[in-house]
VOLUM-590918 format. One record per atom (N, C-alpha, C, CB): residue in one letter; y, z, x. Coordinates in pm, whole numbers, plus 50000, padded with zeros to 5 digits. Atoms other than C-alpha are relative to their C-alpha. Glycine has a CB too. Layout:
# VOLUM-590918
aYZX/...
This chain:
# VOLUM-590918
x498585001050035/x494845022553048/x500524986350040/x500835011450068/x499535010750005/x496594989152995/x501524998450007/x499504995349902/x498774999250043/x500014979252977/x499884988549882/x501124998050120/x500355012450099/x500644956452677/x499984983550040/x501045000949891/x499915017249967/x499784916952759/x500745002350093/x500614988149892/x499365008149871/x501204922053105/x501425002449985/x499714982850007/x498934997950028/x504384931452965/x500525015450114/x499945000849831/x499504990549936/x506054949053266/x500495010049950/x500664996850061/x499494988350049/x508334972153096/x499995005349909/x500765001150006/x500464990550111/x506484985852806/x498675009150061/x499524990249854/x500744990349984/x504845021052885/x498224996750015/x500425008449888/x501615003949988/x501105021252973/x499475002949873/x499115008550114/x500444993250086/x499045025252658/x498724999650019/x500394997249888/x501385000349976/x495365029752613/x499474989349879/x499335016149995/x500205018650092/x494124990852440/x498985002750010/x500404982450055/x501615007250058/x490324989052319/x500304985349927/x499125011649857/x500215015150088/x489644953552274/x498534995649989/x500804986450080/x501134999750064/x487044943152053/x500264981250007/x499915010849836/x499785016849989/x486054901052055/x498655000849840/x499294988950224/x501554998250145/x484034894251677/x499924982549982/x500665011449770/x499725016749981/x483044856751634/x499824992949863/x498844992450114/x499985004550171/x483324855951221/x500635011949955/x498384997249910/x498904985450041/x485734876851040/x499135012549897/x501684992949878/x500824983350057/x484444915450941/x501215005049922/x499485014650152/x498664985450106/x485974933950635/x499785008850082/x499635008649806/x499594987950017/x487744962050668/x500005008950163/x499015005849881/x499834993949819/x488324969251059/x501115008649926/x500664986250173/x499254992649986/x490034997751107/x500675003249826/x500844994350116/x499674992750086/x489975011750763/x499645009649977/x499984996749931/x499764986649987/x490655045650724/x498865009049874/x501815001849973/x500354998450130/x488935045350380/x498514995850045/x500884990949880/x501025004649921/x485575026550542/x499124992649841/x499145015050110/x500655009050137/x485805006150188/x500015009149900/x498374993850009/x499994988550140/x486315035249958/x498565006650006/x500224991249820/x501214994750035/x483095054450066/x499565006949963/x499515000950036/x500814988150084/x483095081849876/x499524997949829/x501095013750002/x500165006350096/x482575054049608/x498624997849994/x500764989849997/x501515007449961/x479275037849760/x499475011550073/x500014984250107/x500704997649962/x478695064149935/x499324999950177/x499734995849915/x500545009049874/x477885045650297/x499074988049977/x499195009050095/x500605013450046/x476135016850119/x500794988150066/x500084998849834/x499245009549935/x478774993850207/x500214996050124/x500865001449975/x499814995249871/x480075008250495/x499765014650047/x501214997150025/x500174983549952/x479395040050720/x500745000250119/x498375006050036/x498704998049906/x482055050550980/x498974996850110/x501005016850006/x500714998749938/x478715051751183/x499364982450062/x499245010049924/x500025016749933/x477725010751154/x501144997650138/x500614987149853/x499445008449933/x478644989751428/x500494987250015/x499645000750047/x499875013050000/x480974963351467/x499434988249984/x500264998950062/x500915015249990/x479174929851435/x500564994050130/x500294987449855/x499855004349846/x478764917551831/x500465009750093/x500944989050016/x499504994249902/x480004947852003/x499615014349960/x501444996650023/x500964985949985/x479074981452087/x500655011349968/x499465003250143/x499084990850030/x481655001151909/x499945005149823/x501414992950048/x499964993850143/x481395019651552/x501474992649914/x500155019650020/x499204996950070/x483825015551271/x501095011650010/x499365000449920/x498804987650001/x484515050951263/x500835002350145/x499185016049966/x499624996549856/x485165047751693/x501584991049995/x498614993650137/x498225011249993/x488255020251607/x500795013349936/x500234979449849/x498934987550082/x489385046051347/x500345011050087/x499265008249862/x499864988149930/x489415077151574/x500774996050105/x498775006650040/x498625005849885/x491105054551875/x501344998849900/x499634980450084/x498745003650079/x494055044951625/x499995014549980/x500014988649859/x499284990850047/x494355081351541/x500365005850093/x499565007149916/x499654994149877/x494335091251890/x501144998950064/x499294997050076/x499185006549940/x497175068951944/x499614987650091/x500585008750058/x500405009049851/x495175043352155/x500384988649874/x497935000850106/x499885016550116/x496035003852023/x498684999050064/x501464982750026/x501415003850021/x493454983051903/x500374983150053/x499315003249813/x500025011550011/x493444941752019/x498604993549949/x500444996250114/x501775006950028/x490794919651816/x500684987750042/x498994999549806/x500075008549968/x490304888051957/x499004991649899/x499835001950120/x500055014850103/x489394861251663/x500125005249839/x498204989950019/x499914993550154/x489754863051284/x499455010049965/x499574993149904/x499844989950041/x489864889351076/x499664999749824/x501325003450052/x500535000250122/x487864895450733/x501455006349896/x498455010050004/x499174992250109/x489724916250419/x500185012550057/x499345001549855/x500014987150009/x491054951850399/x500485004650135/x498705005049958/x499684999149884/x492304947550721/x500855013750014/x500654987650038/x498784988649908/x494074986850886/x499855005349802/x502394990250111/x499864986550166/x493365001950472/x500125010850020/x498825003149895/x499544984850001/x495335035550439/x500145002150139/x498945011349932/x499294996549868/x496215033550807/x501025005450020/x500234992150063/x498784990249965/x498345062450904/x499545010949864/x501944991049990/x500104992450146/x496695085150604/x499015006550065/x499644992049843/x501154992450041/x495075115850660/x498855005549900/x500265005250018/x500205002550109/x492555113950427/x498925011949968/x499674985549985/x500774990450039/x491175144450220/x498464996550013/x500415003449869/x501625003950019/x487545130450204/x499685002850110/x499474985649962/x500404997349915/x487325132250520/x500335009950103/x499924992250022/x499274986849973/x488725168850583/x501464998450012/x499505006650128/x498384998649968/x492305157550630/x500625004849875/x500784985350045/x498794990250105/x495485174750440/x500574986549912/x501705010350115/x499275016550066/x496355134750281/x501204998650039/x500204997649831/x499125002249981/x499195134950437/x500114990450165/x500555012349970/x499775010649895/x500735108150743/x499955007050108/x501254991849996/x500064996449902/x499595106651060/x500604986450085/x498685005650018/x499535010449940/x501105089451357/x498854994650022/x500845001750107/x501195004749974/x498405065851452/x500394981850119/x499184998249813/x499585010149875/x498595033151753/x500084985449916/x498634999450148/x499675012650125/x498634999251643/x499354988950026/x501544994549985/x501045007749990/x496544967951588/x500754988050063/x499224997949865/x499925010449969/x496564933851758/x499214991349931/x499904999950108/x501375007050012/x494904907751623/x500464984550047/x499285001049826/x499635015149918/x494884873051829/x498974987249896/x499245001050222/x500595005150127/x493784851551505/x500515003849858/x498675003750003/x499785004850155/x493804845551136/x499505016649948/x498754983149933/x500244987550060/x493754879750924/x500164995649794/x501445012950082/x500495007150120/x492104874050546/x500815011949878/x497954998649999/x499064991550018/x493564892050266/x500345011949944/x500494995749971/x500104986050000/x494544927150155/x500165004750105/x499005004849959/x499804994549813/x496044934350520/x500655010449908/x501194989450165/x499554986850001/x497044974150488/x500775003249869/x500845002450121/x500234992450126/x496344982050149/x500255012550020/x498734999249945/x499744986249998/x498225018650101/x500055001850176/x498715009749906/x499164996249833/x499255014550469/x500695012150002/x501284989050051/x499084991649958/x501415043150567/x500585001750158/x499485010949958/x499405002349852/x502065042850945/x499364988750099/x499845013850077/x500805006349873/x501395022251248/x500764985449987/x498014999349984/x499665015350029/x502034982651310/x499074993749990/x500724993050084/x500845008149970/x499994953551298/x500554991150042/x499264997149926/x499465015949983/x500594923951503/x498794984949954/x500394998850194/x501195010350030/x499114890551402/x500374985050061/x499734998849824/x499505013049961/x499354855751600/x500034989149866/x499004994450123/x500445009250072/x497734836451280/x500625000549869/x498715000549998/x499595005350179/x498004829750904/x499635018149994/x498534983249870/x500584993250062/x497774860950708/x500075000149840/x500275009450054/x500234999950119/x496504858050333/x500395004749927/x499335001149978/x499024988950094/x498434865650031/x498485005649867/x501934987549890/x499034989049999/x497714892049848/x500195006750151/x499485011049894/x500104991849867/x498964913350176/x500105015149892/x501574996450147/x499814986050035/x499194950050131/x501225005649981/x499495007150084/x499214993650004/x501614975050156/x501014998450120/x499465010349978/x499695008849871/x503474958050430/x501204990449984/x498734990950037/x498595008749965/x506844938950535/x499684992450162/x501645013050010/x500075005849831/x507044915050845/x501925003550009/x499294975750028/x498884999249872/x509644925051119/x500024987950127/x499675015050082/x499715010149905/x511084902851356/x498685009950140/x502264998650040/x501044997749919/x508494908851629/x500835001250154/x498834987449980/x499794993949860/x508934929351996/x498994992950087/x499785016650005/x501135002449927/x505894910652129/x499964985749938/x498685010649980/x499665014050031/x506224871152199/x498224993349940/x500794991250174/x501305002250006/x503284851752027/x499215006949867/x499495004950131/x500504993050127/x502824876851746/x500995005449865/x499335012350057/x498924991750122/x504324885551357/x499815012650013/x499774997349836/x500194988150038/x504464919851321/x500405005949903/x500225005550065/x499964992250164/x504354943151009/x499655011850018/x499004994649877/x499774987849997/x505364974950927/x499485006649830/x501645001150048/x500374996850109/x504074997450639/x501245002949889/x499145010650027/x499004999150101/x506554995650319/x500715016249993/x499234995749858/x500094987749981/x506225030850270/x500585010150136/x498785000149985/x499724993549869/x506935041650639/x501454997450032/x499064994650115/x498915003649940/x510025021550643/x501175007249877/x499984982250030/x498674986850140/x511755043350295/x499685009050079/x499585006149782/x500064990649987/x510315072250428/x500715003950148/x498815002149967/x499504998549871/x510975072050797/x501634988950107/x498474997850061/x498475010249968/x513955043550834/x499244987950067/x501455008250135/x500215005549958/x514115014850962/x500024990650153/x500135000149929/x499454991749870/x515305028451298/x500094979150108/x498165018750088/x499555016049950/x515814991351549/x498934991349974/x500344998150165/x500655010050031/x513254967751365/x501184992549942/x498805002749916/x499195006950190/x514894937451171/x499614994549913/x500934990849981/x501505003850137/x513824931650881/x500234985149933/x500055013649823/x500375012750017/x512484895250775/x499895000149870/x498884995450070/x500314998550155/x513114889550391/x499985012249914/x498824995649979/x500214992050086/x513984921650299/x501305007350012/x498755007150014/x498984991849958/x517134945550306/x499455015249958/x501454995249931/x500274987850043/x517504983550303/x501085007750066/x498615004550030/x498524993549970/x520665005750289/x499245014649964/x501644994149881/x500814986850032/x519585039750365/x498625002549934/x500755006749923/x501075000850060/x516475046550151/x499814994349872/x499645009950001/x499715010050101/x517145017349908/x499134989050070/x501684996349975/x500335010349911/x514834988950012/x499824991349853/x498585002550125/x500385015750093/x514784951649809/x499544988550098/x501554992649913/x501305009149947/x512204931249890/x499894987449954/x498695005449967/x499665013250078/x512924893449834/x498684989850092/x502074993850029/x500405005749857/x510214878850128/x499114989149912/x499065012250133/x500805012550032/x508444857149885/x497855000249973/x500514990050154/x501124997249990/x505034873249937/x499205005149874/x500035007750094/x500734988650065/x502324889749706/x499345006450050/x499374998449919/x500554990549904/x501464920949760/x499375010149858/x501375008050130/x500934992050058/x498924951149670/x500725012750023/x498544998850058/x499654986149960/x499754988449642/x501635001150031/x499105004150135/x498584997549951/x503534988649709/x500275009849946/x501024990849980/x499314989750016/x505055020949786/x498805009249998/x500974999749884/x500734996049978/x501955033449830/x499795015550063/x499764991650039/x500064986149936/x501455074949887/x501745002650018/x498975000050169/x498944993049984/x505355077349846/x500165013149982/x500714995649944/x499914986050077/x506695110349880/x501255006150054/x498675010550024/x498654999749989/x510255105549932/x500934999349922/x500284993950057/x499354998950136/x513105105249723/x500344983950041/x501445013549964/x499215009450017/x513505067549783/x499744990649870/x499974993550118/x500255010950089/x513775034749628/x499444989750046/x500984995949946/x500415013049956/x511795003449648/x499824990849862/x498595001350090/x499795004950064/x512854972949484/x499224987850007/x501015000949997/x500865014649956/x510564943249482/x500624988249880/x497855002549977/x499655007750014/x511734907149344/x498884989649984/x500825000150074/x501075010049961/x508844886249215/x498505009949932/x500034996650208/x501104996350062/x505374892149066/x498885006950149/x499424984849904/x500804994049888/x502654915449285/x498535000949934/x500635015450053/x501485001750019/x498954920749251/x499855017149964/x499014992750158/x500854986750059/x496704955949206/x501025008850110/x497815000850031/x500074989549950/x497524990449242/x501475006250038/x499124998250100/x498575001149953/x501504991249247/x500395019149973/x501124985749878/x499854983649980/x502615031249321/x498665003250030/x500555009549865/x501074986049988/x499265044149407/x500355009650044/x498924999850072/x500394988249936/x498955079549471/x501855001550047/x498534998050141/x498564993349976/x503195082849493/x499835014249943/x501334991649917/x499974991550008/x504305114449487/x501765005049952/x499285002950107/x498365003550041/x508135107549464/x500484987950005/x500975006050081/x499295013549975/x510745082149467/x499924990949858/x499204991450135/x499995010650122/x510655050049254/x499514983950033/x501644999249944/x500675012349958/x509095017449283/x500534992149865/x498185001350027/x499705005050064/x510764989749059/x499574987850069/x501075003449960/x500405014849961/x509024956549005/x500764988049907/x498284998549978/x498815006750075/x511164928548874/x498894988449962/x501634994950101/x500955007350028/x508054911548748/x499005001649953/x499794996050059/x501485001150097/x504374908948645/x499165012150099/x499004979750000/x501124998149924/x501984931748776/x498835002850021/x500115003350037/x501455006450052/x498064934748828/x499315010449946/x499034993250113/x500764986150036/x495474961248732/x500585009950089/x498344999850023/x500234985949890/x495674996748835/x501125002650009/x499364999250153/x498734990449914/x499634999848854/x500115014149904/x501904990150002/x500024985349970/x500675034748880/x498545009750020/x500775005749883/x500884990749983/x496835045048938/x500405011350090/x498914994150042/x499804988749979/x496695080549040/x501125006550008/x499555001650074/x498644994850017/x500145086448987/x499955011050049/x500535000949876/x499794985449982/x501315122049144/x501465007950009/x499355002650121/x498284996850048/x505135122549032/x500324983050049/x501195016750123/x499275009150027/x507805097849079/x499724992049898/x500144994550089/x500115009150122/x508715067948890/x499574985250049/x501484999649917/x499975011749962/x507215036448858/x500124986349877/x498815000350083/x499265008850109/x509405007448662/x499634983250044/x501925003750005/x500185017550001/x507984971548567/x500854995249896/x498384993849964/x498985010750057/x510484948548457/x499134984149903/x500984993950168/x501095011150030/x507494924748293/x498595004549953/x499774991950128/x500714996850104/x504244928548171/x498775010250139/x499384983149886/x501014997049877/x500994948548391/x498964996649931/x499865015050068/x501284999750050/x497664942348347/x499215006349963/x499524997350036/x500624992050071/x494664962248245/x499615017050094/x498714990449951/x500294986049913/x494105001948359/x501545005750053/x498874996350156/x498834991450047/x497905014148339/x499885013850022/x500254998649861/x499794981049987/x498375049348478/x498365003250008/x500955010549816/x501214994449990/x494275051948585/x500105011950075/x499084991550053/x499844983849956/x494185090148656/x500835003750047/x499285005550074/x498394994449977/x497715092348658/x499725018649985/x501364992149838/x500024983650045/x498265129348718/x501435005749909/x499955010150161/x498884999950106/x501635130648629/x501634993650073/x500155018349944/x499275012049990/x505075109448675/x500694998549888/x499264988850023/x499715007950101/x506305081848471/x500024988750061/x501095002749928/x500315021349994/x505505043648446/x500904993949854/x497514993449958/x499305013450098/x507885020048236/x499914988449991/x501034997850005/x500265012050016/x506624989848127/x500894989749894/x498715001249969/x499615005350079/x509064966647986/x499424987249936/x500924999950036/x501195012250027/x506274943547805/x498745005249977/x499754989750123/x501214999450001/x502704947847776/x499335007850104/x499644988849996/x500644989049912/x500954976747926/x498774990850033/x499625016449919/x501575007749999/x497474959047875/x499025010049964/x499484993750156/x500524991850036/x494334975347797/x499035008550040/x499844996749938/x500794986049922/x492145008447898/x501545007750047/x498684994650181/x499184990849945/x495585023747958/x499755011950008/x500935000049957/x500364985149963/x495655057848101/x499105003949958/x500745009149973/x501644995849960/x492195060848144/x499905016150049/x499374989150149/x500024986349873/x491475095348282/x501315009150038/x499664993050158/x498854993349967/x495135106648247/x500425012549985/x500724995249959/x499544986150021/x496265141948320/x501055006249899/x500425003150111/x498294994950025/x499725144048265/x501094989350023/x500475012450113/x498875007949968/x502975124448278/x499874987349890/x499984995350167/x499565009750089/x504445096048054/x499674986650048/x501395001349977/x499785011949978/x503775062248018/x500904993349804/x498204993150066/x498895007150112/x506585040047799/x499874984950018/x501755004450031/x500625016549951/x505665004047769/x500544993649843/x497674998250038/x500075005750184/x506464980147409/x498454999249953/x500714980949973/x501315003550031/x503044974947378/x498935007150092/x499904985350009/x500945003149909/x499454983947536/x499145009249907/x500265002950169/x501384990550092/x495705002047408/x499815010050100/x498234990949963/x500634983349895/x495225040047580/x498664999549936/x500945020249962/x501134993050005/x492415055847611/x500035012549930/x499585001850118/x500354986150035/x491795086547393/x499935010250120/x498674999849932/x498824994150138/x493485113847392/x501194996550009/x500295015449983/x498625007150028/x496375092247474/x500224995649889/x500284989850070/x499595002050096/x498165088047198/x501644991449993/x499835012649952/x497995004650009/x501845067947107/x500665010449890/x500434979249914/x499024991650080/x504095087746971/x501304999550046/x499655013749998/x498945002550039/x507955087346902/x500715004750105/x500265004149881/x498994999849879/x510855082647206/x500855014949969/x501174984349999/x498814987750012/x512895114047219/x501344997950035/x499725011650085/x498975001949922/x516415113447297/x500234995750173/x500455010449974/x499935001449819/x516025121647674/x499434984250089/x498765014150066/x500535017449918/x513625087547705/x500464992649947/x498574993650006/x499305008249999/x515775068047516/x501094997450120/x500395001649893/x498514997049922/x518895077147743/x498914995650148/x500975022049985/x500795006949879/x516015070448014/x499844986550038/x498845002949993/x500475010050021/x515485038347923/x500994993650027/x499434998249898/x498845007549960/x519135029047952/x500855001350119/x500755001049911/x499755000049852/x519565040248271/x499524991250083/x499645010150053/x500485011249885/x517285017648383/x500234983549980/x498365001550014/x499575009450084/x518954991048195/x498994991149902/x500694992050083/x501235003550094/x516114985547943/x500625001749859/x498595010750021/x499914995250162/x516914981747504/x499025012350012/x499384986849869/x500704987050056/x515235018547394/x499264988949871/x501365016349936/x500625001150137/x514304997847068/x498734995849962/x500644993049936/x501455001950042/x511304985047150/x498785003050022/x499794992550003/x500724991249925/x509755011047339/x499065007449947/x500685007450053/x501014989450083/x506615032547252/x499975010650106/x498274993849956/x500334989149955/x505745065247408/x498274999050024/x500575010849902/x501375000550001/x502035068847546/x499555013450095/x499484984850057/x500134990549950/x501165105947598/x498515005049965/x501075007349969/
């Protein structure tokens, strides 16, 4: 048991510190690289760190325990992925868990907390754009930025952080910070809003469940993959794979869906001017209700297609 850096009057916590002397993907990801993709090819919760005598899956299980983590030198990709996510694959219910929080005394590479959901990260160094699902807060701890999960801060408030480049009135958040980012809004399943300002990278709503995610810009493959309700509104064009195994929802693309849209799609609407589905998606004709939809969100109806 530690107290933090010596910091007299913050509570004792329990700190594992790890020292790596070249940056390692994917510390402390929850996901261990998407292994029910590879498999354990990639990664296995079971490998060990590179230089130290501690597992993958042993960082993950301290962070869920509540214990913080400090790494001492740079920091590869994928940095804290789905941190704070109980994750079905690996018997959990998918839903948020509290979980402790990372240090890292160095440079962090990029894709920091892809589909984040709880916890912090602090970072002394540079961290690489795209970032994840993630906002920087004015920082409690001298010496380090700290960042909070997008998601955690609609869902749970933004209780005495302040927030750096971003506002949020009740569960309204606009996001002006200048950054690109991956996954935003990631596993929502609140009734809020998140407004982003600016073009973002892959994967925008994954796996929401409620709420609304509005992008006032361009964005990359994969947005709304796995969709599971709410809405998610691009103001600009997305790239290719549009609603990939959307279950069901709605995605509004004002512009160019792109192509392989709704790949694998269950259920739920996608409305875009343009883009190529996948069989048995089909376009077919706006109804009243999604016109009147369309102008709620202050969008023309006229040049809209339907993609069901």
């Amino acid at each position: 048991m530690f107290k933090i850096f010596g910091k007299s009057k913050e509570p004792e916590r329990n700190i594992l510190e790890i020292k790596i002397k070249e940056p390692v993907d994917c510390l402390c990801d929850f996901t261990y690289n998407f292994h029910w993709q590879h498999k354990g090819k990639k990664l296995d919760p079971k490998w060990k760190v590179p230089g130290n005598d501690i597992s993958f899956g042993e960082l993950v299980e301290h962070l869920k325990n509540g214990g913080d983590l400090k790494i001492e030198g740079d920091v590869g990709h994928r940095l804290c992925s789905s941190m704070g996510t109980n994750l079905v694959y690996f018997g959990g219910d998918g839903k948020e868990i509290p979980v402790g929080d990372v240090y890292v005394q160095g440079n962090v590479d990029t894709r920091m907390g892809i589909s984040m959901t709880r916890g912090n990260i602090y970072v002394t160094g540079n961290v690489s754009e795209p970032v994840g699902n993630v906002l920087e807060i004015k920082s409690n701890v001298n010496g380090y930025r700290k960042y909070r999960s997008i998601t955690d801060i609609v869902s749970n408030g933004i209780n005495n952080d302040e927030p750096i480049g971003f506002d949020i009135n009740n569960n309204k958040l606009i996001i002006d910070d200048g950054t690109v980012k991956d996954t935003i809004g990631a596993r929502l399943d609140v009734e809020g809003e998140i407004v982003f300002n600016g073009n973002v990278d892959l994967s925008t709503g994954i796996l929401m469940r409620k709420g609304c995610v509005k992008i006032n810009g361009n964005t990359g493959k994969n947005t709304g993959a796995l969709l599971n309700g709410g809405r998610v509104i691009i103001n600009g064009n997305t790239d290719d794979f549009t609603g990939i195994d959307m279950i069901k929802g709605l995605i509004v693309v004002n512009g160019d869906a792109g192509k392989f849209m709704a790949a694998n799609k269950k259920r739920g609407s996608i409305i875009a001017h343009e883009g190529n589905p996948i069989p048995p998606t089909t376009i077919k004709a706006l109804k009243p209700s999604d016109q009147q939809q369309l102008i709620n969100y202050g969008f023309n109806p006229r040049k809209f297609h339907k993609f069901e």
